[in-house]
C-alpha positions as CSV (number, residue, x, y, z in Angstrom):
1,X,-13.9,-46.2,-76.3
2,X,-15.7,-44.2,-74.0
3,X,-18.9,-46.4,-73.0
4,X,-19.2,-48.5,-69.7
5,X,-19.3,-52.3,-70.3
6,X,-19.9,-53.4,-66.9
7,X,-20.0,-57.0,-67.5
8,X,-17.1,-56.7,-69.6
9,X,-14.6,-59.2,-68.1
10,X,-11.9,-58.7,-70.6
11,X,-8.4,-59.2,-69.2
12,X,-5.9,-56.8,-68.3
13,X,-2.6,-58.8,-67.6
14,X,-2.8,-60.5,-64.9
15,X,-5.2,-58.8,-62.4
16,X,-8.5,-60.7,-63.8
17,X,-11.7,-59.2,-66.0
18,X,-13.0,-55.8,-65.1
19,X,-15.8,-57.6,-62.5
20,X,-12.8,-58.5,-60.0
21,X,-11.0,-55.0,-59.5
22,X,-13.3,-53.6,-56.8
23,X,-13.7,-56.6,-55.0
24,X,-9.5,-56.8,-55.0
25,X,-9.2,-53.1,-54.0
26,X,-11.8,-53.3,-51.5
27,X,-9.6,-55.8,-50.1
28,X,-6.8,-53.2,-49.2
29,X,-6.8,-50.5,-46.2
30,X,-9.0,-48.0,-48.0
31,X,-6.9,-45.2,-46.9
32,X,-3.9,-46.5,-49.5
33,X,-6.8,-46.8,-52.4
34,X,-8.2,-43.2,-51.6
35,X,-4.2,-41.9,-51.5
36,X,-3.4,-43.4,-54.9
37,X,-6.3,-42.5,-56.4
38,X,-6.5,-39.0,-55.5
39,X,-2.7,-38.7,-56.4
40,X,-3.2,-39.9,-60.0
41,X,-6.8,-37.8,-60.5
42,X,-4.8,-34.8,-60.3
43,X,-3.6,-35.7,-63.9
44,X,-7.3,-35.5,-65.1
45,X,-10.8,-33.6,-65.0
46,X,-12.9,-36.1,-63.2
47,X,-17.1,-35.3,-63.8
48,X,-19.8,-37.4,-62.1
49,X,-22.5,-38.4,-64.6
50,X,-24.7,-39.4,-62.0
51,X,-24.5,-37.8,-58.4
52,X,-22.8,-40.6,-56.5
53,X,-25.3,-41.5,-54.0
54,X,-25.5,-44.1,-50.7
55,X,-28.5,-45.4,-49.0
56,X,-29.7,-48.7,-48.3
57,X,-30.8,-51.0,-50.9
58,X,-34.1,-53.6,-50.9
59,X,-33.5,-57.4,-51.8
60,X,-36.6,-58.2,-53.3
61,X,-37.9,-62.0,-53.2
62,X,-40.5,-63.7,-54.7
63,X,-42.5,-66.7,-52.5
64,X,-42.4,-69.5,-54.0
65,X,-45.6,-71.3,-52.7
66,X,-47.9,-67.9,-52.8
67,X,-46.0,-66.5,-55.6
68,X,-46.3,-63.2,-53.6
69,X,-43.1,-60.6,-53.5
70,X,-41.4,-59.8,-50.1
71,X,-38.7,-57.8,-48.8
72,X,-36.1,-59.6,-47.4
73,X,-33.8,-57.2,-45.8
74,X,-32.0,-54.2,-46.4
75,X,-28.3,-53.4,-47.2
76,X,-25.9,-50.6,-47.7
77,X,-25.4,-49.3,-51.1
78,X,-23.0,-46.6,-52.6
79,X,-22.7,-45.7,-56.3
80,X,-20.8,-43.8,-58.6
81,X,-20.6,-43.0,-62.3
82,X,-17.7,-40.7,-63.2
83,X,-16.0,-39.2,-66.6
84,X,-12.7,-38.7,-67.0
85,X,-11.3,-35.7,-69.2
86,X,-8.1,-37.1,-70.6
87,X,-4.9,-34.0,-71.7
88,X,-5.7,-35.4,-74.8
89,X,-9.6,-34.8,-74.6
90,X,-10.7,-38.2,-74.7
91,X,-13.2,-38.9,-72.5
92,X,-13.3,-42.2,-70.5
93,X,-16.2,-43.6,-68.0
94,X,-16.3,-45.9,-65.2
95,X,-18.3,-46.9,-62.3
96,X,-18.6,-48.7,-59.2
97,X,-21.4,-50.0,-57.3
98,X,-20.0,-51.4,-53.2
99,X,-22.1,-52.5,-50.2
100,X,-21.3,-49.7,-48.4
101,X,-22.4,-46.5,-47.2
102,X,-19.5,-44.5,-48.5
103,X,-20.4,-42.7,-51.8
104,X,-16.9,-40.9,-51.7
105,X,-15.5,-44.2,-51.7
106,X,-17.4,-45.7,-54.3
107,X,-16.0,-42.6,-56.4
108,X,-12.6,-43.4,-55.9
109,X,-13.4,-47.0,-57.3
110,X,-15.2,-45.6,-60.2
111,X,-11.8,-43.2,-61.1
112,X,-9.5,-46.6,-60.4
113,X,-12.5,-48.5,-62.9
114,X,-12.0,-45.8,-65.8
115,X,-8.0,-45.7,-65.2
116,X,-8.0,-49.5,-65.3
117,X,-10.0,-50.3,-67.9
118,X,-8.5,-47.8,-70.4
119,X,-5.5,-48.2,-69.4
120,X,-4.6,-44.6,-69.3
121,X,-1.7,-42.8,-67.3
122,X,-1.2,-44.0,-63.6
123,X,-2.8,-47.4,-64.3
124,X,0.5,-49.3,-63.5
125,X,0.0,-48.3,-59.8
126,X,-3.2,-49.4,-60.1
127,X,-2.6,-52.8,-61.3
128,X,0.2,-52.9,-58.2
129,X,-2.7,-52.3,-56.2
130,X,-5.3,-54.7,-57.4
131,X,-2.4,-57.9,-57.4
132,X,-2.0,-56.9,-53.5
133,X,-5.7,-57.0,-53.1
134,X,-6.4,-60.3,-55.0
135,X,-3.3,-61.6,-52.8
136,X,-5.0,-60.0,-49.7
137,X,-8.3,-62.1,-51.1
138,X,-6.9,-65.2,-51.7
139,X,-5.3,-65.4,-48.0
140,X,-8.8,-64.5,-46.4
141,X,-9.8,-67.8,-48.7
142,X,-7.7,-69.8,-47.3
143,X,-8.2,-68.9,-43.5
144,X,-11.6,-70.0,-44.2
145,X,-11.3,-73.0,-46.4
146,X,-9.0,-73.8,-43.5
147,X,-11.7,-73.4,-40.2
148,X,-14.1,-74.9,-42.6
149,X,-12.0,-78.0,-43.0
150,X,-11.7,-78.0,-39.4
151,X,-15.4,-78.3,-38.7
152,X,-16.1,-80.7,-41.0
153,X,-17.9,-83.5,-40.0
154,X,-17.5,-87.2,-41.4
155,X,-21.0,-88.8,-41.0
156,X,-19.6,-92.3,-42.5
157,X,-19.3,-93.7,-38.9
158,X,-22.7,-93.1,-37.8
159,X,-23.8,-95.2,-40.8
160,X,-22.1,-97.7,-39.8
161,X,-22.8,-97.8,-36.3
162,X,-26.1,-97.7,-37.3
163,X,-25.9,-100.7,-39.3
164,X,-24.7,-102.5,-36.2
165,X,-28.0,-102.0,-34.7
166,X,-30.0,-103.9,-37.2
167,X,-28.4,-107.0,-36.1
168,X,-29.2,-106.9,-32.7
């Protein structure tokens, strides 16, 4: 299989479909992706399909009233589309698209996308990797579940102190 499925949210154990892996290695200091990465590319021929490329990208909006498009605001974008030459010949894709500005980054995420999804040689470290992210995820979560629960606000008194007013 050597076509990208980008919406493909197939499981690979326990690290989640295909659509979580960047967000979980994005999650780690990017200097351990980049090192583990680079390590296990040495095994392969890695290709870009498409130059990787960073920029900034347009969110596009429609008014709703006027019907009229407008620009809302710009972001950073990096891409990258890689092929990977297997020992065997097989050839594997994958991809990665980040709000960043790094293309060389995005690149590592595309080689960690085709190891992953193909499961080919150095994926293990991989999936190591992405279970510390998601872990690394899930405790940002909960700091900010946490201050959000903190400033909550229970509006149930003010009803019924307002009530008390209508009697008066």
């Amino acid at each position: 299989m050597s076509g990208l499925d980008h919406n493909s949210t197939s499981t690979n154990g326990d690290i989640g479909g295909r659509v979580s892996w960047t967000s979980a290695l994005m999650a780690l200091p990017r200097e351990q992706l980049v090192s583990t990465v680079d390590e296990i590319a040495k095994e392969f021929n890695v290709r870009p399909i498409a130059l990787p490329a960073s920029g900034l990208g347009m969110l596009k909006l429609k008014d709703s009233a006027l019907e009229q498009s407008f620009f809302l605001g710009e972001f950073p974008l990096a891409t990258a589309s890689i092929e990977l030459t297997l020992a065997d010949g097989r050839q594997i894709q994958g991809a990665a698209q980040i709000l960043d500005d790094d293309s060389s980054y995005a690149t590592s995420l595309a080689i960690a996308d085709a190891v992953l999804a193909h499961k080919v040689s150095g994926f293990e470290s991989l999936i190591e990797l992405v279970l510390l992210g998601k872990k690394n995820v899930l405790r940002e979560q909960a700091i900010r579940n946490s201050m959000l629960m903190r400033t909550k606000v229970d509006f149930s008194l003010l009803s019924m102190a307002d009530g008390d007013d209508d009697e008066l």
